[in-house]
mmCIF entry with sequence, helices, sheets and N, C-alpha, C, O atoms, coordinates in Angstrom:
data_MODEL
# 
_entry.id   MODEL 
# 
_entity.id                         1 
_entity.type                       polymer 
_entity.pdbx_number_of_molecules   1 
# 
_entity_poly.entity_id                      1 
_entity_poly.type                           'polypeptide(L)' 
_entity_poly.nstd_linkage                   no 
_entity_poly.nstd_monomer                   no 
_entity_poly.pdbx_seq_one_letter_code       
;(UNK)(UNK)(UNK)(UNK)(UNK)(UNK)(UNK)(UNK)(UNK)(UNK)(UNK)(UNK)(UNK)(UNK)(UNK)(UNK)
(UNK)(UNK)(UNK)(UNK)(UNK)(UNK)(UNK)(UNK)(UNK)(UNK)(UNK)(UNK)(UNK)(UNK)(UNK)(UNK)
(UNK)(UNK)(UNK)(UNK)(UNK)(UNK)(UNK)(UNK)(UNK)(UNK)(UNK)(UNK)
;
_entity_poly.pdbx_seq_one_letter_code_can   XXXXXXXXXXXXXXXXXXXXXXXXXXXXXXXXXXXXXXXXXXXX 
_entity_poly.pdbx_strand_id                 A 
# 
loop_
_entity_poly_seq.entity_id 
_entity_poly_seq.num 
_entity_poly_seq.mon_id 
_entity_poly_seq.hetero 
1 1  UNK n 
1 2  UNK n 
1 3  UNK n 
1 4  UNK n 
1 5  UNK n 
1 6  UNK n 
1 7  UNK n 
1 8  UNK n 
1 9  UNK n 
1 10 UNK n 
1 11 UNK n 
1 12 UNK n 
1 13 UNK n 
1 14 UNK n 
1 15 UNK n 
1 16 UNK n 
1 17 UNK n 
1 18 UNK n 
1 19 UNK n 
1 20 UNK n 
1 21 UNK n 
1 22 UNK n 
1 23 UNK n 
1 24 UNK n 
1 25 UNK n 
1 26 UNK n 
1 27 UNK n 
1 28 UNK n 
1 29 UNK n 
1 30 UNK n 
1 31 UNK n 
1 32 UNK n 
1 33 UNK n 
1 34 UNK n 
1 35 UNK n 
1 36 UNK n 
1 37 UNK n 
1 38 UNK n 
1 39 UNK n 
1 40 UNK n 
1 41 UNK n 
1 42 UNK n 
1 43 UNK n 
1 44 UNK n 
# 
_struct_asym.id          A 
_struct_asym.entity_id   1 
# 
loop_
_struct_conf.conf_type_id 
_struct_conf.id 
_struct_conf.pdbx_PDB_helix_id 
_struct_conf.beg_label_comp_id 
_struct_conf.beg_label_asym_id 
_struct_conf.beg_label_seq_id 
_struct_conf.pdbx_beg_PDB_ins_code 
_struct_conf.end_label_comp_id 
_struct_conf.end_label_asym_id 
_struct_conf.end_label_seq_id 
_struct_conf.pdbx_end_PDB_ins_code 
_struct_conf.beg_auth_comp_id 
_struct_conf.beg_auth_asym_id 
_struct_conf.beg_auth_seq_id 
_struct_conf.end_auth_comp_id 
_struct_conf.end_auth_asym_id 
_struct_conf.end_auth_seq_id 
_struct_conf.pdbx_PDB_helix_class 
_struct_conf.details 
_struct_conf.pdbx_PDB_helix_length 
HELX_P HELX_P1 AA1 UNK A 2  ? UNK A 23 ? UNK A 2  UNK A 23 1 ? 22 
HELX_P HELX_P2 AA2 UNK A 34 ? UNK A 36 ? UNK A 34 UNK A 36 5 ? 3  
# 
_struct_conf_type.id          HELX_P 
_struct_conf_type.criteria    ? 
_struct_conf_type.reference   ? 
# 
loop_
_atom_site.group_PDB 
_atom_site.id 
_atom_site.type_symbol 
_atom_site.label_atom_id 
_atom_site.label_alt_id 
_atom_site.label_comp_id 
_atom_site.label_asym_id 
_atom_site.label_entity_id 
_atom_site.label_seq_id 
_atom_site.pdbx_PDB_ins_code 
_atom_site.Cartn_x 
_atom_site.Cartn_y 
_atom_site.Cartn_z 
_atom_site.occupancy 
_atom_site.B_iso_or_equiv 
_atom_site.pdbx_formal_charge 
_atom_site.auth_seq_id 
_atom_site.auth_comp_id 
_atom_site.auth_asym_id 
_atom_site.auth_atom_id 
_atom_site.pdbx_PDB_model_num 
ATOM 1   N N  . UNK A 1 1  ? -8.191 -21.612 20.286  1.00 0.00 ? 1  UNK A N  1 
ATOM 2   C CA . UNK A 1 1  ? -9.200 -21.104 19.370  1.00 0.00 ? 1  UNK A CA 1 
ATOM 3   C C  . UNK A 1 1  ? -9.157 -19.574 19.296  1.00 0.00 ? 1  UNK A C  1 
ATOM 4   O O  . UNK A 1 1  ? -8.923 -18.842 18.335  1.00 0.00 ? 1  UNK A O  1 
ATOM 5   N N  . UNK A 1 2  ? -9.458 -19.282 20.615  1.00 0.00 ? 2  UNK A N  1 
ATOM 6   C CA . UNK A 1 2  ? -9.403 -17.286 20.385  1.00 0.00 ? 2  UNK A CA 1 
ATOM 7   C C  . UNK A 1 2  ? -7.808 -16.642 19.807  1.00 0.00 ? 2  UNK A C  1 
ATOM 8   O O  . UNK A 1 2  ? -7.815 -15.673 19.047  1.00 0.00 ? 2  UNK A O  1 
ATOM 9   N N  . UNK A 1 3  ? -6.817 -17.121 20.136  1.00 0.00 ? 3  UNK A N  1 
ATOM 10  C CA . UNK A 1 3  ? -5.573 -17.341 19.293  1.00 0.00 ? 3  UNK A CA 1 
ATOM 11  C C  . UNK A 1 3  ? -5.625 -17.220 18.193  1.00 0.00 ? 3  UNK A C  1 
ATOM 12  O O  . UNK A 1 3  ? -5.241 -16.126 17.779  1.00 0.00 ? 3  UNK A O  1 
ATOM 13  N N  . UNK A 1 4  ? -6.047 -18.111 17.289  1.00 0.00 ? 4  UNK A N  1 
ATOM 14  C CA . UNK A 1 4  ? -6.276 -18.114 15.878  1.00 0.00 ? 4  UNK A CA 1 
ATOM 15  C C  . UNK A 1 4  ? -6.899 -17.283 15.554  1.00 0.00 ? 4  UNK A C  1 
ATOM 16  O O  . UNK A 1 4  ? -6.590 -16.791 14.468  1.00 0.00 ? 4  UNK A O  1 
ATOM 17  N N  . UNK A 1 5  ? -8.069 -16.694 16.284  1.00 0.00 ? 5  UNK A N  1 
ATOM 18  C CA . UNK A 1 5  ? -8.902 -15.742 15.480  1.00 0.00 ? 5  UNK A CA 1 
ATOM 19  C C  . UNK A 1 5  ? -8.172 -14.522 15.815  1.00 0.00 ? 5  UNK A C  1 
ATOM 20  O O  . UNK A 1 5  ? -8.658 -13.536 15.262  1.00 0.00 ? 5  UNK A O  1 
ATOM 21  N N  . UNK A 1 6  ? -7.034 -14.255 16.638  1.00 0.00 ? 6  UNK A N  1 
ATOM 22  C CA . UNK A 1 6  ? -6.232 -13.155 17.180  1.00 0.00 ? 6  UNK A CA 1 
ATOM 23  C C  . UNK A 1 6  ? -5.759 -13.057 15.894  1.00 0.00 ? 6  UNK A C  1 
ATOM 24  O O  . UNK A 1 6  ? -6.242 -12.440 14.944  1.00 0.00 ? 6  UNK A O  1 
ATOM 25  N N  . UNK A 1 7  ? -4.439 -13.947 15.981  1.00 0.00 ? 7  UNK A N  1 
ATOM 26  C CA . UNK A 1 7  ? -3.585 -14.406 14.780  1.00 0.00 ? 7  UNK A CA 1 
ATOM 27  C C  . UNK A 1 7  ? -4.272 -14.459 13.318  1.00 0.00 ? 7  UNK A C  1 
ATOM 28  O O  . UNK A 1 7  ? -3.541 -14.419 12.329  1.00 0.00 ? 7  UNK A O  1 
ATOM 29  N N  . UNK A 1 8  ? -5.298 -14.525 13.216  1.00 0.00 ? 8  UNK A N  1 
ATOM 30  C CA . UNK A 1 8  ? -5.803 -14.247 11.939  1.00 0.00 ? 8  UNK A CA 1 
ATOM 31  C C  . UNK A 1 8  ? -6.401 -12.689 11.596  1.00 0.00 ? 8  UNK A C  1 
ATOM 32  O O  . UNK A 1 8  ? -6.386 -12.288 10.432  1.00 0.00 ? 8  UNK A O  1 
ATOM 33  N N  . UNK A 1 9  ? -6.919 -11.859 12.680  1.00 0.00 ? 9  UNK A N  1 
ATOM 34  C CA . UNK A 1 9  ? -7.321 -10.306 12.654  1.00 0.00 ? 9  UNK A CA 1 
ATOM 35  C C  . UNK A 1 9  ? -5.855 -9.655  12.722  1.00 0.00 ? 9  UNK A C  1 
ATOM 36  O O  . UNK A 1 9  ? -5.716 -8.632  12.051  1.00 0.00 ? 9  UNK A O  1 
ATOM 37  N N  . UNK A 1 10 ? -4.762 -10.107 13.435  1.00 0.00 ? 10 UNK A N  1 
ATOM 38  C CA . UNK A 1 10 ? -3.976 -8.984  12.884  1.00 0.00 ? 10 UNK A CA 1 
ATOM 39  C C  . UNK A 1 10 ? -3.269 -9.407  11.401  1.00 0.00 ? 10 UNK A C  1 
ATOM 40  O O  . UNK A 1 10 ? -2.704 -8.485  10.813  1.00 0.00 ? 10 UNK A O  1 
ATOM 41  N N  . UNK A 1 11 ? -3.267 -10.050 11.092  1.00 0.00 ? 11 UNK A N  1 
ATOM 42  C CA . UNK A 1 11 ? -2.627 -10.904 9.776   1.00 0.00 ? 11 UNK A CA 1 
ATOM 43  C C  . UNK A 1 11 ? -3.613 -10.131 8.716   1.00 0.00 ? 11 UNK A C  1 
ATOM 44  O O  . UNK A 1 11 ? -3.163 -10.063 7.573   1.00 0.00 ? 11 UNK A O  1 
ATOM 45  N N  . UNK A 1 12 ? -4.725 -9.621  8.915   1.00 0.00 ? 12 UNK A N  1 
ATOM 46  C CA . UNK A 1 12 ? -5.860 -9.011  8.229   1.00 0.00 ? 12 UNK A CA 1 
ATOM 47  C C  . UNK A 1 12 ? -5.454 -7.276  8.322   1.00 0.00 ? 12 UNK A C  1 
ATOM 48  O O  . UNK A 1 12 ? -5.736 -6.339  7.576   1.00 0.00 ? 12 UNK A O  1 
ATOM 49  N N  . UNK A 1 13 ? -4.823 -7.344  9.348   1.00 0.00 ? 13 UNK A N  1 
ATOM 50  C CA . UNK A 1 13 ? -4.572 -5.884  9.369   1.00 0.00 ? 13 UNK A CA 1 
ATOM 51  C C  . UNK A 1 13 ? -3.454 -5.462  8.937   1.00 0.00 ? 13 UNK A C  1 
ATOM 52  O O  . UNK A 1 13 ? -3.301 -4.444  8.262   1.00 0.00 ? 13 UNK A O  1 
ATOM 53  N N  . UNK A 1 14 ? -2.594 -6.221  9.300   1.00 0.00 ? 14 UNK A N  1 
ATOM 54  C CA . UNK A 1 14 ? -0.995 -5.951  8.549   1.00 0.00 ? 14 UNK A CA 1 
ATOM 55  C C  . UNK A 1 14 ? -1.076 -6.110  7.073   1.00 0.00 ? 14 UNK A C  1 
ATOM 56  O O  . UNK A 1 14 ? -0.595 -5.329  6.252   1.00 0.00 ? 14 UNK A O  1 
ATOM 57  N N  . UNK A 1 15 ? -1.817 -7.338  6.787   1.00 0.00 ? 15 UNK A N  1 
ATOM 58  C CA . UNK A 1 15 ? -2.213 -6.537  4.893   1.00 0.00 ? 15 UNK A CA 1 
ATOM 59  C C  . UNK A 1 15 ? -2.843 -5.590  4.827   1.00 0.00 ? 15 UNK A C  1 
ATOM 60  O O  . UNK A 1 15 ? -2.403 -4.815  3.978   1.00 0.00 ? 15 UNK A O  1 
ATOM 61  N N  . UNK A 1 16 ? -3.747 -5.234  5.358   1.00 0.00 ? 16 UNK A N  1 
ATOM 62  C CA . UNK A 1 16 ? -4.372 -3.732  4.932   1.00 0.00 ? 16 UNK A CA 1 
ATOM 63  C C  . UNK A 1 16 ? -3.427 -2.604  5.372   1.00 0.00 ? 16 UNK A C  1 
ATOM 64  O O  . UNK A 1 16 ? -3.270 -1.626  4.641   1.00 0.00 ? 16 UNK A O  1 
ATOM 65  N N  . UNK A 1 17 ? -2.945 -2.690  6.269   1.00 0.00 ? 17 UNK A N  1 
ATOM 66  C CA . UNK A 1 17 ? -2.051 -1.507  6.421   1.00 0.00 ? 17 UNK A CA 1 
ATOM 67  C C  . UNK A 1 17 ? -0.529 -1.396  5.478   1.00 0.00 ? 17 UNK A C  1 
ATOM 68  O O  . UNK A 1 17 ? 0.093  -0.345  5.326   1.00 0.00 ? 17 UNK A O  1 
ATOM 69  N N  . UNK A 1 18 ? -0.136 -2.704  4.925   1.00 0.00 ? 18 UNK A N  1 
ATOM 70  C CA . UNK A 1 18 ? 0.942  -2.560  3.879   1.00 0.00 ? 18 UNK A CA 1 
ATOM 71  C C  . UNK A 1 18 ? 0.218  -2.602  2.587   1.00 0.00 ? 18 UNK A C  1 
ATOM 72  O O  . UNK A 1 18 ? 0.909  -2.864  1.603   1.00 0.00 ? 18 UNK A O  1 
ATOM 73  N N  . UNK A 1 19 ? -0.918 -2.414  2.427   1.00 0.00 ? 19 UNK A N  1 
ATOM 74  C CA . UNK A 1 19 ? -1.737 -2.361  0.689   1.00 0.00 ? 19 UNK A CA 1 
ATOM 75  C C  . UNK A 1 19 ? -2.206 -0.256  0.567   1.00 0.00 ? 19 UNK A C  1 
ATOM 76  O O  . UNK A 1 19 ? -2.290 0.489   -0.409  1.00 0.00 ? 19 UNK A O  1 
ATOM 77  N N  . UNK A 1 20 ? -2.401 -0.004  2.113   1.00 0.00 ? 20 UNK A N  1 
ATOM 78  C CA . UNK A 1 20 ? -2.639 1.440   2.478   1.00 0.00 ? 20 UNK A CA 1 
ATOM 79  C C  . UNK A 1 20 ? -1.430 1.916   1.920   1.00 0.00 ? 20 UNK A C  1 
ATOM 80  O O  . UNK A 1 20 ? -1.384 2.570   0.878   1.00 0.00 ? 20 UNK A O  1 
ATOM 81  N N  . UNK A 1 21 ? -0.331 1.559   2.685   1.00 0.00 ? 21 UNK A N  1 
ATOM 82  C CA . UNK A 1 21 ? 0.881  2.612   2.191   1.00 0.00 ? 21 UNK A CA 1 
ATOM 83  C C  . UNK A 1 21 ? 1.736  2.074   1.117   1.00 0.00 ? 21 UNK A C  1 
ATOM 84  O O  . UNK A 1 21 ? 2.942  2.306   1.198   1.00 0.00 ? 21 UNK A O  1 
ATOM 85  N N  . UNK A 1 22 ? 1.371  1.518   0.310   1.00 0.00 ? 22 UNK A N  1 
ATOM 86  C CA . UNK A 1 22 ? 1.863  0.914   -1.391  1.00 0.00 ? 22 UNK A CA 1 
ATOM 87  C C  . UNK A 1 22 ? 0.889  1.735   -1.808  1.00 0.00 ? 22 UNK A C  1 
ATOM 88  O O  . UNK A 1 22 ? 1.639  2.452   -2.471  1.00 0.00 ? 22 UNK A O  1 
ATOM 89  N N  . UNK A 1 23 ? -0.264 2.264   -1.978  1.00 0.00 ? 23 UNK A N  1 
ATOM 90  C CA . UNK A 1 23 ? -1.087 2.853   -2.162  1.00 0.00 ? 23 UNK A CA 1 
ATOM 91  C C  . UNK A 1 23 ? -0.623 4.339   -2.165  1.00 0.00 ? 23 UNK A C  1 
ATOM 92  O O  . UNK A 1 23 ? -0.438 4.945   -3.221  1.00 0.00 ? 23 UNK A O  1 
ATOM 93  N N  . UNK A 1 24 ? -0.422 4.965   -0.793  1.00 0.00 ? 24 UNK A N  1 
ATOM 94  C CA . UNK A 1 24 ? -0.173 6.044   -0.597  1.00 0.00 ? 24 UNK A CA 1 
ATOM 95  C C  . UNK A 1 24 ? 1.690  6.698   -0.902  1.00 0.00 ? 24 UNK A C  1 
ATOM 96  O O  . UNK A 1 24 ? 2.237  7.793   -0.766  1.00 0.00 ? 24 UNK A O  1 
ATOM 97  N N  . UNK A 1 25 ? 2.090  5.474   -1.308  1.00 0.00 ? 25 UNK A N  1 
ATOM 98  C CA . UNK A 1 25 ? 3.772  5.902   -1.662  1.00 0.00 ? 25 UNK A CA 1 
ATOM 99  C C  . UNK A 1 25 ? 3.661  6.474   -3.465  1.00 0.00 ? 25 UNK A C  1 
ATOM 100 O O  . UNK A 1 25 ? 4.312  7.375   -3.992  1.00 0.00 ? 25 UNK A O  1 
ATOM 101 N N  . UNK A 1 26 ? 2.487  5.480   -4.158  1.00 0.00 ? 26 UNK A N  1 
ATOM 102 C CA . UNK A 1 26 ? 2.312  5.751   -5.537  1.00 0.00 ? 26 UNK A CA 1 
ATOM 103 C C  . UNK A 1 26 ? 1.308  6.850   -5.747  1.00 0.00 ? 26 UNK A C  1 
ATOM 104 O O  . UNK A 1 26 ? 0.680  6.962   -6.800  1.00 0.00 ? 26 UNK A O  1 
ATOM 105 N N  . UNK A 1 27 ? 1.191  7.537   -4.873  1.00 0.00 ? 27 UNK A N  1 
ATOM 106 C CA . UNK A 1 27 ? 0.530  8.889   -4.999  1.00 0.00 ? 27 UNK A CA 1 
ATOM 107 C C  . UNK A 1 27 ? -0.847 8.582   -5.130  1.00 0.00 ? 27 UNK A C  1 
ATOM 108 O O  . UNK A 1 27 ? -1.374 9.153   -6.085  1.00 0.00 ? 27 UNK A O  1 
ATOM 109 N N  . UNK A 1 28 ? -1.734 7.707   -4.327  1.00 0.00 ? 28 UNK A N  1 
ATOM 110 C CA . UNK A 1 28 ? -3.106 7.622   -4.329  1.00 0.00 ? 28 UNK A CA 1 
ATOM 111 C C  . UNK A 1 28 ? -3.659 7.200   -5.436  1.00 0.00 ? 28 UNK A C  1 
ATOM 112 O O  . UNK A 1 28 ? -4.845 6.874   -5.478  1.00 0.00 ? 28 UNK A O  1 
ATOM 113 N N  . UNK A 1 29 ? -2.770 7.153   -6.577  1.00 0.00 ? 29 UNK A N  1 
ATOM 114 C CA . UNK A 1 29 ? -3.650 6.702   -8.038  1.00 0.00 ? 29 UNK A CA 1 
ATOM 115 C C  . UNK A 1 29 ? -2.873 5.633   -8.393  1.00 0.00 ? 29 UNK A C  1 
ATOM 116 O O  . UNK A 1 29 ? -1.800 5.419   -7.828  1.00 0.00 ? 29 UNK A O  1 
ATOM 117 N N  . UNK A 1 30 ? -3.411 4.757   -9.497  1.00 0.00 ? 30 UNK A N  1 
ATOM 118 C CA . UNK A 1 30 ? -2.577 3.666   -10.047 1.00 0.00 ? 30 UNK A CA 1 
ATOM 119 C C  . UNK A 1 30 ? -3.187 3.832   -11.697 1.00 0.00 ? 30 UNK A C  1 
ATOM 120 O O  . UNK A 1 30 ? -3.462 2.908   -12.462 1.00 0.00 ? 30 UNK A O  1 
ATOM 121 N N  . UNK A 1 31 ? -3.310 5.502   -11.993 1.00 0.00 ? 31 UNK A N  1 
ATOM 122 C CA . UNK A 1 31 ? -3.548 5.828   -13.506 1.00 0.00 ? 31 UNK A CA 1 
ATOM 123 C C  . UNK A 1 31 ? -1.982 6.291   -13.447 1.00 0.00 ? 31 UNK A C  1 
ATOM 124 O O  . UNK A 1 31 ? -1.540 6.693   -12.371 1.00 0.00 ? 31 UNK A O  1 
ATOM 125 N N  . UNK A 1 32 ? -1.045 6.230   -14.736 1.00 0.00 ? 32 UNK A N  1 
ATOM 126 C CA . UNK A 1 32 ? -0.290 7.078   -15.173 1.00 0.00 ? 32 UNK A CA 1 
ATOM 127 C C  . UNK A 1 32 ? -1.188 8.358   -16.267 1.00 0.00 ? 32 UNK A C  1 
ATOM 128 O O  . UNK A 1 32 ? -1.869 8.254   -17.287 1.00 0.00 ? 32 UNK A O  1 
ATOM 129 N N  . UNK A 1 33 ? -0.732 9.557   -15.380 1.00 0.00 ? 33 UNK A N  1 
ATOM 130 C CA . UNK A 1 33 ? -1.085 10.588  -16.347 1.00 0.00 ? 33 UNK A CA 1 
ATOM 131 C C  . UNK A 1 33 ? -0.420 11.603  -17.270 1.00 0.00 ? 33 UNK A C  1 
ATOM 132 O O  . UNK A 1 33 ? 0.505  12.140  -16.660 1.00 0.00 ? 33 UNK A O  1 
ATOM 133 N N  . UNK A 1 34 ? -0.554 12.092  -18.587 1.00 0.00 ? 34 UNK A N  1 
ATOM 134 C CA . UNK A 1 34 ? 0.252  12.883  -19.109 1.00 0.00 ? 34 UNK A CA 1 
ATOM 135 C C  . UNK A 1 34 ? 1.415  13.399  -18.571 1.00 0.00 ? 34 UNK A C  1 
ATOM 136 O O  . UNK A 1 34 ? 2.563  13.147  -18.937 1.00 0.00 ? 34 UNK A O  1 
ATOM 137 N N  . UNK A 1 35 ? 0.882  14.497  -17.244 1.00 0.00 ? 35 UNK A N  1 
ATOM 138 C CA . UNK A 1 35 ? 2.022  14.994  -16.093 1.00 0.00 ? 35 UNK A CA 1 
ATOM 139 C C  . UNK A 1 35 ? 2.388  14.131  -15.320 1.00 0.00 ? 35 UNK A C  1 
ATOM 140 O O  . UNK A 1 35 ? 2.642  14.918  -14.408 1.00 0.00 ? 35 UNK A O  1 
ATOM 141 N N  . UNK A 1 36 ? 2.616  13.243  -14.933 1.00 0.00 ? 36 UNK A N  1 
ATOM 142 C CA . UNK A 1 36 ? 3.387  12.019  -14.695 1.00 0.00 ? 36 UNK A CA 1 
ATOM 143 C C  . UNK A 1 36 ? 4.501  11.609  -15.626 1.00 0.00 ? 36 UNK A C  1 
ATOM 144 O O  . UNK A 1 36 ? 5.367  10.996  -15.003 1.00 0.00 ? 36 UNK A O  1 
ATOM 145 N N  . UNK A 1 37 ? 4.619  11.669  -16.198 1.00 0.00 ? 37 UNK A N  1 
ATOM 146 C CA . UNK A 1 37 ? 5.688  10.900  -17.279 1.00 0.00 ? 37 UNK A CA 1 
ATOM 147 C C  . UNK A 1 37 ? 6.965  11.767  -17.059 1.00 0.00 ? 37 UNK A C  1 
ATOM 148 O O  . UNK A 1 37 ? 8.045  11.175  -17.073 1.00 0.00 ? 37 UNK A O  1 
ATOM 149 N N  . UNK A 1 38 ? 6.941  13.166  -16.850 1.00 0.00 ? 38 UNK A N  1 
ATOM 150 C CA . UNK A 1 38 ? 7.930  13.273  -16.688 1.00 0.00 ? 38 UNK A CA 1 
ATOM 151 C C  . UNK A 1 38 ? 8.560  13.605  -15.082 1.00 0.00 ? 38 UNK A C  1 
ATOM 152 O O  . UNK A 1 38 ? 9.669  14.061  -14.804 1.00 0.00 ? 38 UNK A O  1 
ATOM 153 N N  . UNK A 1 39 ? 7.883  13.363  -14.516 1.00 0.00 ? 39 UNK A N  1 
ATOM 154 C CA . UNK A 1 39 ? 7.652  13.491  -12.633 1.00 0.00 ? 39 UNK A CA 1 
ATOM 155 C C  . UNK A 1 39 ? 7.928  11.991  -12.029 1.00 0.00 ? 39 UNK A C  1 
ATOM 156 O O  . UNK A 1 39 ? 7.057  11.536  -11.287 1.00 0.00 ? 39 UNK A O  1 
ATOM 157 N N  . UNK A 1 40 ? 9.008  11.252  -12.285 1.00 0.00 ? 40 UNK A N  1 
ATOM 158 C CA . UNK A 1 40 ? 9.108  10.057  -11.661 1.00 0.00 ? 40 UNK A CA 1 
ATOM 159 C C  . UNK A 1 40 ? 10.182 10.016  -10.452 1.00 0.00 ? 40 UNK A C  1 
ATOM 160 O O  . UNK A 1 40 ? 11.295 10.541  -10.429 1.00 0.00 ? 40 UNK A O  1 
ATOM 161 N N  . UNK A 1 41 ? 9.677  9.414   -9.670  1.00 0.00 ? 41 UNK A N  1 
ATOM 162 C CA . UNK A 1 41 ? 10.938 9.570   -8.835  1.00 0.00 ? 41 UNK A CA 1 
ATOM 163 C C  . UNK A 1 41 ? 12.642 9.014   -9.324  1.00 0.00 ? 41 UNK A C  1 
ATOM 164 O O  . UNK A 1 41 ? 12.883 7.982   -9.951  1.00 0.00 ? 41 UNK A O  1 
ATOM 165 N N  . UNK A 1 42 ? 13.473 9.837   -8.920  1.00 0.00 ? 42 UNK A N  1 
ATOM 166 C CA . UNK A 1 42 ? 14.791 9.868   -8.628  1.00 0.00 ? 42 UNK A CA 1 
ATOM 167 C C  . UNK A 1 42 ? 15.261 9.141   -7.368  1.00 0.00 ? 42 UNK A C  1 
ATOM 168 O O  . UNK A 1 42 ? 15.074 9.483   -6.200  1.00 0.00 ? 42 UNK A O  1 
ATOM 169 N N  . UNK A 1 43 ? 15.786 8.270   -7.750  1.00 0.00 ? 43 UNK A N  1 
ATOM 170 C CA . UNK A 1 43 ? 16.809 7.696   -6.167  1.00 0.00 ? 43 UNK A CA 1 
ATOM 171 C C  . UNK A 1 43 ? 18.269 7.873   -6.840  1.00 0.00 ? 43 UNK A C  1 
ATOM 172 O O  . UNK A 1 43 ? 18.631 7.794   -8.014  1.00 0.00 ? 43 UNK A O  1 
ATOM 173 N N  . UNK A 1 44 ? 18.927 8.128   -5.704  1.00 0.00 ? 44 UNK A N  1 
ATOM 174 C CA . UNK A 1 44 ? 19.975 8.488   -5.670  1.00 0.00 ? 44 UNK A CA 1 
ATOM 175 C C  . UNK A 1 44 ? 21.069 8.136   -4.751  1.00 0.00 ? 44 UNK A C  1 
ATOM 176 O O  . UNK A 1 44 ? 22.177 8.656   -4.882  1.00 0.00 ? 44 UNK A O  1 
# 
């Protein structure tokens, strides 16, 4: 029983911590703005 509720709080945290930095890779916003359009990333 305490297992599961282990296994279920970090399973709660590992999504929040991979929704944090999808978040923080797209620059804190999920507006495209004027100055954005031409500021996109380059991979190379």
């Amino acid at each position: 029983m305490i297992q599961n509720i282990f296994v279920g709080v970090l399973c709660v945290t590992v999504l929040g911590v991979g929704v944090f930095g999808f978040w923080l890779d797209n620059g804190n916003s999920f507006k495209k703005d004027d100055s954005d359009e031409n500021n996109d990333k380059k991979v190379f």
